[in-house]
Gaussian input, Z-matrix of N, CA and C with variables (Angstrom, degrees):
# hf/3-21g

backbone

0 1
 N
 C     1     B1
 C     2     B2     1     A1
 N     3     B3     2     A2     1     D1
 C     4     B4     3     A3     2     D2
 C     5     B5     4     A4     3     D3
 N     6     B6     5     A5     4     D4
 C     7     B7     6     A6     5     D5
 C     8     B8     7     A7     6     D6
 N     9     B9     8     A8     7     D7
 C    10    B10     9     A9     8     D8
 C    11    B11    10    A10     9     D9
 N    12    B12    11    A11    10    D10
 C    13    B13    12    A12    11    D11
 C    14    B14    13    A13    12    D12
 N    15    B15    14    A14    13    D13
 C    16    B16    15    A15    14    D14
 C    17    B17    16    A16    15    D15
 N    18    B18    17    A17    16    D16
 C    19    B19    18    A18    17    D17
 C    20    B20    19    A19    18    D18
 N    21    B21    20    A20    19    D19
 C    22    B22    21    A21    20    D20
 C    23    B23    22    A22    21    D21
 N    24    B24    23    A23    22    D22
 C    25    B25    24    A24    23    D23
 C    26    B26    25    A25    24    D24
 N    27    B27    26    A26    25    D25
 C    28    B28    27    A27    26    D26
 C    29    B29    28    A28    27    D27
 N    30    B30    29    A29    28    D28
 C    31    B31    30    A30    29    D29
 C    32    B32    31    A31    30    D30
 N    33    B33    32    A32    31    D31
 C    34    B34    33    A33    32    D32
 C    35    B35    34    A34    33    D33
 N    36    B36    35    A35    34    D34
 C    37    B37    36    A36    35    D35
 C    38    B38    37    A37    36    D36
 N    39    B39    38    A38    37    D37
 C    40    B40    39    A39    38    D38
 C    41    B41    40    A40    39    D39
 N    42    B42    41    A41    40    D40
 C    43    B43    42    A42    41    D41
 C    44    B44    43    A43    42    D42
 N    45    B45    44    A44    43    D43
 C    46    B46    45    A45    44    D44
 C    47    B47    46    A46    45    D45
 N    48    B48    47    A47    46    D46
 C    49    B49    48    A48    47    D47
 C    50    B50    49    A49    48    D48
 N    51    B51    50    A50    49    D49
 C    52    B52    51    A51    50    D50
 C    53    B53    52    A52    51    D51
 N    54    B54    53    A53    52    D52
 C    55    B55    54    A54    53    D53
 C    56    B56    55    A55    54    D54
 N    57    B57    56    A56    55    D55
 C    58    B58    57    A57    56    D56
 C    59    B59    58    A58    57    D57
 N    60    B60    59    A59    58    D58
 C    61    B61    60    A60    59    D59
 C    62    B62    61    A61    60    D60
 N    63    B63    62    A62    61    D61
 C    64    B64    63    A63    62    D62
 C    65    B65    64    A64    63    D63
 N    66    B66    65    A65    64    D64
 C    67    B67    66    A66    65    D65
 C    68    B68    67    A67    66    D66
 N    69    B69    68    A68    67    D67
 C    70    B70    69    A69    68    D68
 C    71    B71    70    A70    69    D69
 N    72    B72    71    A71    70    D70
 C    73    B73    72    A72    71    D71
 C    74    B74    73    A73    72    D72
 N    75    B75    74    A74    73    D73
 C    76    B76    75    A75    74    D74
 C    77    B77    76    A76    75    D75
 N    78    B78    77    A77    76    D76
 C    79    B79    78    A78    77    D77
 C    80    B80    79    A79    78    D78
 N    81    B81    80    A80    79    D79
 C    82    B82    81    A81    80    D80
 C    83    B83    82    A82    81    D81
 N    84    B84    83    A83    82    D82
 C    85    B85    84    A84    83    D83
 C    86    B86    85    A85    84    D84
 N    87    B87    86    A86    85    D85
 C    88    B88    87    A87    86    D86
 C    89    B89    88    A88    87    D87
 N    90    B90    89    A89    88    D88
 C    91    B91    90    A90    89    D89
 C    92    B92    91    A91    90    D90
 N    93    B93    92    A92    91    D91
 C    94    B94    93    A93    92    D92
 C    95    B95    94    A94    93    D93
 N    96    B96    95    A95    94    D94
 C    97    B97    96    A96    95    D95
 C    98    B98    97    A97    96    D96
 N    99    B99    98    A98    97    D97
 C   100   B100    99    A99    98    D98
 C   101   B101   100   A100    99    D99
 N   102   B102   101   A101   100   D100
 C   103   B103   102   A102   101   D101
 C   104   B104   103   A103   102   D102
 N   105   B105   104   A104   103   D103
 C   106   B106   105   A105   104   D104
 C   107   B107   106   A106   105   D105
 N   108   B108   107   A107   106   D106
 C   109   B109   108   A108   107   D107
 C   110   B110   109   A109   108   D108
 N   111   B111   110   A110   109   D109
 C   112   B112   111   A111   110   D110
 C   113   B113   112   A112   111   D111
 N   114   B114   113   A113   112   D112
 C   115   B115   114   A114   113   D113
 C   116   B116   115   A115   114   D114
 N   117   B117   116   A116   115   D115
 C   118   B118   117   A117   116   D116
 C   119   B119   118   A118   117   D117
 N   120   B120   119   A119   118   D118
 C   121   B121   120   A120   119   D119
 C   122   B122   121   A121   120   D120
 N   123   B123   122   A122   121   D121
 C   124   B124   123   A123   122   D122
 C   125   B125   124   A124   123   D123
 N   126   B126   125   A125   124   D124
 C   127   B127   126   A126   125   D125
 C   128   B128   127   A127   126   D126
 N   129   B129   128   A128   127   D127
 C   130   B130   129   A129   128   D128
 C   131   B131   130   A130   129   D129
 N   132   B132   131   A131   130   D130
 C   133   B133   132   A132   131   D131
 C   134   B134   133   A133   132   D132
 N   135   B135   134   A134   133   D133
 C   136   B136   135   A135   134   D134
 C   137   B137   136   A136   135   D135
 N   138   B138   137   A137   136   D136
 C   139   B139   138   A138   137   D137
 C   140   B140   139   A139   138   D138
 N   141   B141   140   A140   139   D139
 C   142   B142   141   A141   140   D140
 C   143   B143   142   A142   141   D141
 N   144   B144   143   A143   142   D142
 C   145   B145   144   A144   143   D143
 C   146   B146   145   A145   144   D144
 N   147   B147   146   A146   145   D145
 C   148   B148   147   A147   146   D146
 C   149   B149   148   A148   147   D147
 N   150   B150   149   A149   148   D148
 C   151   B151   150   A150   149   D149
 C   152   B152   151   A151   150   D150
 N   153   B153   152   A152   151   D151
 C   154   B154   153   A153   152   D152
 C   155   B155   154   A154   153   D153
 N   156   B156   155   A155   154   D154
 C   157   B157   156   A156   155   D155
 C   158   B158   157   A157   156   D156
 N   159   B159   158   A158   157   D157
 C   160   B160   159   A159   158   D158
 C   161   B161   160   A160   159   D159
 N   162   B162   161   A161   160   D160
 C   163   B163   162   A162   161   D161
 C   164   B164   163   A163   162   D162
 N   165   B165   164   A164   163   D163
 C   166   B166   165   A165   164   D164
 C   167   B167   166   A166   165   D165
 N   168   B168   167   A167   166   D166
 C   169   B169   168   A168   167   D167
 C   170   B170   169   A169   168   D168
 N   171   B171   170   A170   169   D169
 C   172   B172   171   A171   170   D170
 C   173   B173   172   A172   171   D171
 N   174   B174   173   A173   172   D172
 C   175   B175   174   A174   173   D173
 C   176   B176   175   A175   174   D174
 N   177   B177   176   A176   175   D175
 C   178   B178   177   A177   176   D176
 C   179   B179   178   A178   177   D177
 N   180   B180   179   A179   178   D178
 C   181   B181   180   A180   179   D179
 C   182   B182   181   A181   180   D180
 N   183   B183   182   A182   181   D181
 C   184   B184   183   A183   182   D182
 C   185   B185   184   A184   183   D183
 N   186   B186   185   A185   184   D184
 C   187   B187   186   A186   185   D185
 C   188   B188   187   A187   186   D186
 N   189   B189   188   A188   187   D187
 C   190   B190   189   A189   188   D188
 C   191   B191   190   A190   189   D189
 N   192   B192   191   A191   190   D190
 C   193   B193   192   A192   191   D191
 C   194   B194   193   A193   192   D192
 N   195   B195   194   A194   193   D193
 C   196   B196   195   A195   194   D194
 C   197   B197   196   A196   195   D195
 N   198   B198   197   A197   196   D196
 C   199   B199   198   A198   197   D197
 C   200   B200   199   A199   198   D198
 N   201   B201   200   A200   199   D199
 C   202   B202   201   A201   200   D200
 C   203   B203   202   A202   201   D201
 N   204   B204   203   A203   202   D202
 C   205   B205   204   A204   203   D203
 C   206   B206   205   A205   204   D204
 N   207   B207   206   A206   205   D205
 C   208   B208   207   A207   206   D206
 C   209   B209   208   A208   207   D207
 N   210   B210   209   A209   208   D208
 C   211   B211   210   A210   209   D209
 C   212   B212   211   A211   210   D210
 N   213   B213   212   A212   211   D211
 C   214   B214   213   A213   212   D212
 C   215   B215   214   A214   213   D213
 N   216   B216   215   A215   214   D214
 C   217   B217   216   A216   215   D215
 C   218   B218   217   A217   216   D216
 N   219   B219   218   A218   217   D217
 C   220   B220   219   A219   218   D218
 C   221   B221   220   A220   219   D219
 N   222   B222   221   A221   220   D220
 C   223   B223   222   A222   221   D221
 C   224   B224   223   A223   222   D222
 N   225   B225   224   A224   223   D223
 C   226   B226   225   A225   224   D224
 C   227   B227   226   A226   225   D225
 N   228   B228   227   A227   226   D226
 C   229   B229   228   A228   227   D227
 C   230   B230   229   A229   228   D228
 N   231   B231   230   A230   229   D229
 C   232   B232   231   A231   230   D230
 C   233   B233   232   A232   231   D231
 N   234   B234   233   A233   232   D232
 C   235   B235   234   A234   233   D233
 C   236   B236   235   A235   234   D234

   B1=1.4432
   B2=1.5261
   B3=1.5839
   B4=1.3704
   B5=1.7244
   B6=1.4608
   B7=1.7293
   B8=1.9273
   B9=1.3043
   B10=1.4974
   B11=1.6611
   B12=1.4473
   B13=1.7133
   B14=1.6153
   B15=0.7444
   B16=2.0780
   B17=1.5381
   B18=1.0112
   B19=1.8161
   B20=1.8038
   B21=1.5496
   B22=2.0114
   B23=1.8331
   B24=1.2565
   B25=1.4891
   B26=1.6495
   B27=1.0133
   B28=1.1636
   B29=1.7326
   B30=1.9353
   B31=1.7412
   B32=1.4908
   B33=1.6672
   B34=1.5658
   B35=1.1891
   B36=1.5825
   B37=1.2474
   B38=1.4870
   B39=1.2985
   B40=1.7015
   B41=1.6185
   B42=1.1982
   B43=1.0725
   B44=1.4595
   B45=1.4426
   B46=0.9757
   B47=1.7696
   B48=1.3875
   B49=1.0724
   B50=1.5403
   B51=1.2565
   B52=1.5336
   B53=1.5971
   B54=1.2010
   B55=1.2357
   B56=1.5453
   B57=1.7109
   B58=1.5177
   B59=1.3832
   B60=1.0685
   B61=0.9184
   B62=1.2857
   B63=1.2356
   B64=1.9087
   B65=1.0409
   B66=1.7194
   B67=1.6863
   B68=1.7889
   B69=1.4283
   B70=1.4850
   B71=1.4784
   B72=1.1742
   B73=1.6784
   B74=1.2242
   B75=1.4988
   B76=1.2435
   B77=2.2742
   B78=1.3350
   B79=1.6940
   B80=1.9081
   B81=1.6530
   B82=1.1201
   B83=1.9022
   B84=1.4282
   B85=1.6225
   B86=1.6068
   B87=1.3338
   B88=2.1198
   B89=1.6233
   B90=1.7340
   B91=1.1430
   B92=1.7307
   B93=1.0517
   B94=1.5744
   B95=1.8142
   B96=1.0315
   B97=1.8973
   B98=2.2015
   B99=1.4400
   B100=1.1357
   B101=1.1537
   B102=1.1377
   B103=1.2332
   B104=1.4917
   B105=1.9667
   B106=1.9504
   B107=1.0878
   B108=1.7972
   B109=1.6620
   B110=1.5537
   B111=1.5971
   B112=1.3016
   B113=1.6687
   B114=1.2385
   B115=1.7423
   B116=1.3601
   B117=0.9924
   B118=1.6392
   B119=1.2597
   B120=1.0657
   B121=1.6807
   B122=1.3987
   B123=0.6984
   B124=1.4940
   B125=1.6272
   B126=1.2855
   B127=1.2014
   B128=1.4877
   B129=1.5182
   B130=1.8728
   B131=1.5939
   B132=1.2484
   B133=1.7120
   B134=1.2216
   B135=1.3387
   B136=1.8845
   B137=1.4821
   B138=1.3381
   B139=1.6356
   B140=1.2755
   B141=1.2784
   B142=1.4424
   B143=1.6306
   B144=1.8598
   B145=1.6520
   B146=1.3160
   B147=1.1605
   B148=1.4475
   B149=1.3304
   B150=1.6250
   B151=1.5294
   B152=1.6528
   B153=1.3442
   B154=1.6285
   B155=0.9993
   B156=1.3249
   B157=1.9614
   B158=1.5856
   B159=1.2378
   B160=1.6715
   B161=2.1109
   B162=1.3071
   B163=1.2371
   B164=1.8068
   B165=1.4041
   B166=1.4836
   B167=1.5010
   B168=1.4105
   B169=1.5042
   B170=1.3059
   B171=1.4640
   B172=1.7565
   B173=1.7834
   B174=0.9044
   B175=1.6666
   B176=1.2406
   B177=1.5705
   B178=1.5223
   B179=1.0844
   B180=0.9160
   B181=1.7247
   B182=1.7304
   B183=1.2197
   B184=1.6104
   B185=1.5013
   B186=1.3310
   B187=1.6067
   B188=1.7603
   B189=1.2410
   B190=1.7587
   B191=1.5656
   B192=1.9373
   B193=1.7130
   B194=1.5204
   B195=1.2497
   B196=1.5897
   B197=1.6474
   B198=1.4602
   B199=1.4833
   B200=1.9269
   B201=1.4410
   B202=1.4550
   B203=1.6546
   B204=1.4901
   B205=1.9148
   B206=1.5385
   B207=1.4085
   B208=1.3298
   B209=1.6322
   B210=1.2342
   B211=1.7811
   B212=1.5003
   B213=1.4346
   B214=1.4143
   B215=1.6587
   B216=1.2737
   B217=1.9438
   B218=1.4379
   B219=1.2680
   B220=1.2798
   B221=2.1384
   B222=1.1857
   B223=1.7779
   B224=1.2927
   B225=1.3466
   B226=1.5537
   B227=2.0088
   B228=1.4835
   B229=1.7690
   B230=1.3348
   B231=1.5361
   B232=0.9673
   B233=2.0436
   B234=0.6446
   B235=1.0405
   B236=2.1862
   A1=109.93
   A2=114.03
   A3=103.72
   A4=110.08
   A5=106.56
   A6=98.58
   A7=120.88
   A8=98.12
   A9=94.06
   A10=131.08
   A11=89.66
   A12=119.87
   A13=91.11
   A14=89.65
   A15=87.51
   A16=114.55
   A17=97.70
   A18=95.37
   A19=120.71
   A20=107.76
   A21=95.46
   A22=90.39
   A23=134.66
   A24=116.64
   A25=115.91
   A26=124.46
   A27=111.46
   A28=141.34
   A29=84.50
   A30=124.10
   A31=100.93
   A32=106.86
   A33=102.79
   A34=109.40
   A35=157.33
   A36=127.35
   A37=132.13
   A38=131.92
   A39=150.00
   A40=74.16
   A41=128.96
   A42=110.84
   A43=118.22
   A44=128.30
   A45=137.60
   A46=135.20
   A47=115.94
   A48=143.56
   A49=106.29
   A50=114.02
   A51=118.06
   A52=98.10
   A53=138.14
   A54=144.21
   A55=103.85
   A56=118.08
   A57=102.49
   A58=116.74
   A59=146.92
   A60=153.63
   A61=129.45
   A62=106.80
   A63=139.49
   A64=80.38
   A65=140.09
   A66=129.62
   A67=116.09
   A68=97.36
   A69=101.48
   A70=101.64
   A71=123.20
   A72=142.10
   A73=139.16
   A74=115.62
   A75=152.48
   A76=82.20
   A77=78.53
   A78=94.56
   A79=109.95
   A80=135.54
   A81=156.97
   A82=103.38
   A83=108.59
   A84=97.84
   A85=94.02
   A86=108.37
   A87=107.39
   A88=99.00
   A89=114.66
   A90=113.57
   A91=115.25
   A92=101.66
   A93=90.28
   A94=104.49
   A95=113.44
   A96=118.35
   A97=86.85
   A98=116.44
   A99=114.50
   A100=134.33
   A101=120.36
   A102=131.71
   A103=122.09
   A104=108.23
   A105=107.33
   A106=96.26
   A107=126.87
   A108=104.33
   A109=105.79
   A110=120.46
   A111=162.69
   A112=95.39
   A113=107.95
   A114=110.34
   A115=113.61
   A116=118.77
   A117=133.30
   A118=113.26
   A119=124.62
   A120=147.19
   A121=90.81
   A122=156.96
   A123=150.47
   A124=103.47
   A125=113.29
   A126=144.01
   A127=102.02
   A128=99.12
   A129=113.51
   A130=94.32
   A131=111.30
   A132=89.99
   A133=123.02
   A134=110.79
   A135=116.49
   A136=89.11
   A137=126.26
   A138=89.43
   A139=125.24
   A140=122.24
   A141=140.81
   A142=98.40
   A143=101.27
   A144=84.91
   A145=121.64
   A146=128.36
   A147=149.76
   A148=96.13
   A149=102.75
   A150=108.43
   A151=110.48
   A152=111.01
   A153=117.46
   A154=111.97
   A155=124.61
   A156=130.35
   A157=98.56
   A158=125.00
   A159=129.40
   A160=84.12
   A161=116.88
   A162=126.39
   A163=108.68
   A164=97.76
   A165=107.94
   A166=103.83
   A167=123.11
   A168=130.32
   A169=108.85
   A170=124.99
   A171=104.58
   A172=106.48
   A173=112.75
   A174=136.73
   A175=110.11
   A176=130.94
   A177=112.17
   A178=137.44
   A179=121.38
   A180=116.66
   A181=129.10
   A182=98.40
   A183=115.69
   A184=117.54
   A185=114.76
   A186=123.84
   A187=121.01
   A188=101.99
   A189=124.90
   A190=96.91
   A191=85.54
   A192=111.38
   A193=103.34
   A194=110.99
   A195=109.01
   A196=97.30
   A197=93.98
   A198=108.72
   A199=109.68
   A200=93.60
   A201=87.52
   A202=123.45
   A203=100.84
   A204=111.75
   A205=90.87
   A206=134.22
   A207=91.42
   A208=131.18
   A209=99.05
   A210=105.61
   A211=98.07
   A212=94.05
   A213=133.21
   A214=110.81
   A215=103.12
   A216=117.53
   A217=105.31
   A218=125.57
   A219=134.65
   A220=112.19
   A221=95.60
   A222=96.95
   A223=80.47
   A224=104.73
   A225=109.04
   A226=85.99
   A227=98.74
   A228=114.02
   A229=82.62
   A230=111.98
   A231=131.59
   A232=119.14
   A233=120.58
   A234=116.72
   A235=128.26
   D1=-36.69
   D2=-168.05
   D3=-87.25
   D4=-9.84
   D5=164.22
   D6=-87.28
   D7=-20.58
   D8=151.81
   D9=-46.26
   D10=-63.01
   D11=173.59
   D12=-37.79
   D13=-67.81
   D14=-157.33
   D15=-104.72
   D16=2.89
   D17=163.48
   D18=-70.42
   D19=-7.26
   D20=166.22
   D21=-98.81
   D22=-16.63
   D23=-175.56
   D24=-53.04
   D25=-33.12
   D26=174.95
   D27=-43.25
   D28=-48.28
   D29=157.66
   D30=-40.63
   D31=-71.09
   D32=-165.28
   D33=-73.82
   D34=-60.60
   D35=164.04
   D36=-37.11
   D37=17.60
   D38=-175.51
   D39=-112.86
   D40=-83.25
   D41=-138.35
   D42=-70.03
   D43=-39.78
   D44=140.68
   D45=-17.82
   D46=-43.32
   D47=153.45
   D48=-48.33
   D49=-66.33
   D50=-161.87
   D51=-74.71
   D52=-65.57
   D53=178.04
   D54=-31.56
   D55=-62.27
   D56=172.69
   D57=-57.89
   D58=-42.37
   D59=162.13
   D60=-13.83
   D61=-63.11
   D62=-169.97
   D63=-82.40
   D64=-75.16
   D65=-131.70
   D66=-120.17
   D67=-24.07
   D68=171.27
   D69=55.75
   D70=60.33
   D71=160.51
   D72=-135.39
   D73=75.58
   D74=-135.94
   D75=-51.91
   D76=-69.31
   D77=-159.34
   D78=-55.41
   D79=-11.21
   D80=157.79
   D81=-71.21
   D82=-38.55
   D83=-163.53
   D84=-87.59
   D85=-12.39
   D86=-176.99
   D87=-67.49
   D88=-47.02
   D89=-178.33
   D90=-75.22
   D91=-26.29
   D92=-179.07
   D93=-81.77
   D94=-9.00
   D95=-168.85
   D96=-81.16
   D97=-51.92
   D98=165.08
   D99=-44.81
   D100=-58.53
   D101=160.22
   D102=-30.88
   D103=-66.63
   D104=-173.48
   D105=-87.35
   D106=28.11
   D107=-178.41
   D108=-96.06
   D109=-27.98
   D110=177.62
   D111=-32.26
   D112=-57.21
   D113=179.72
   D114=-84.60
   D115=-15.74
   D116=159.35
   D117=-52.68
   D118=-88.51
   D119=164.87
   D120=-46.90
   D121=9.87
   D122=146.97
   D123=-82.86
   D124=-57.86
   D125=-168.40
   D126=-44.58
   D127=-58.63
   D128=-169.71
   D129=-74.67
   D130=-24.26
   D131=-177.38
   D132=-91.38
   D133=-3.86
   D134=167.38
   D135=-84.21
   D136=-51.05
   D137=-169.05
   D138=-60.23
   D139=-63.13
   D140=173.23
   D141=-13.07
   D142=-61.09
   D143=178.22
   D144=-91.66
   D145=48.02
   D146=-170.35
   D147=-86.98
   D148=-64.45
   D149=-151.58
   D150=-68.95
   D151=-11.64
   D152=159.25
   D153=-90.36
   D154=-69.01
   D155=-165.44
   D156=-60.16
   D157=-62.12
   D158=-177.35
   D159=96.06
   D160=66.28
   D161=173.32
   D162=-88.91
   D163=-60.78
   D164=-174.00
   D165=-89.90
   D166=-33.04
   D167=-169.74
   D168=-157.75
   D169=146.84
   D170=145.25
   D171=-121.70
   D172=-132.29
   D173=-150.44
   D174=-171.69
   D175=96.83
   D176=149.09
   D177=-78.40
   D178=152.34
   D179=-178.37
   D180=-47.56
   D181=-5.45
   D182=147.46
   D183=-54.87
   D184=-40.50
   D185=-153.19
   D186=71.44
   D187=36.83
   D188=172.04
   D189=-117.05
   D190=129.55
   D191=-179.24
   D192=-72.62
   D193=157.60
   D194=147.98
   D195=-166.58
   D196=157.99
   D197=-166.55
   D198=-82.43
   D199=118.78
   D200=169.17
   D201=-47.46
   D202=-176.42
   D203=175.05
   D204=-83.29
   D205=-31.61
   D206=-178.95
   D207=-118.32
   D208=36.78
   D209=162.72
   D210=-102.71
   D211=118.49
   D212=-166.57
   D213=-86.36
   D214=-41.58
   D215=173.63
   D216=-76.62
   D217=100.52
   D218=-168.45
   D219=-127.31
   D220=101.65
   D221=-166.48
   D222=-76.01
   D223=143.66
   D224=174.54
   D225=-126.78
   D226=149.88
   D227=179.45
   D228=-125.04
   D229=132.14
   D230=173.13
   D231=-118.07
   D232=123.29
   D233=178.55
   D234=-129.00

C-alpha cells in the first residue's frame, strides 16, 4: 500500500521543481502544488482502500500480488 501511496510523488516534486525553476513565483507554485496534489490524494485514497476493495491491487492469502480492475497503467512484457 505504501508504494502505491507514493509512487506518483516523485512526478509531483519534478513538477514543482521545474516550475520553480523556470518562473520563480512562490505564490503561482502554492496554487499549482494544489492543484497536482488533487490526483495524489485521490491516489492515496484508492490505495488505502485497496487493501479491502482490491481496487488498485489485492493480496491472496497466499501472499501473491495481482493488479486490481482499476490500475489502468499496465506494463505488459511480452515475450
Amino acid at each position: 500500500m505504501v508504494f502505491f501511496c507514493l509512487n506518483p510523488l516523485p512526478g509531483l516534486l519534478w513538477i514543482l521543481y521545474v516550475y520553480d525553476f523556470i518562473f520563480h513565483d512562490k505564490m503561482n507554485l502554492r496554487i499549482l502544488f494544489r492543484l497536482v496534489f488533487m490526483p495524489i490524494l485521490i491516489n492515496v485514497v484508492l490505495s488505502v482502500a485497496s487493501v479491502w476493495g482490491g481496487y488498485l491491487f489485492s493480496i491472496s492469502p497466499e501472499n501473491h500480488h495481482s493488479r486490481g480492475d482499476w490500475f489502468y497503467i499496465k506494463p505488459e512484457i511480452k515475450s
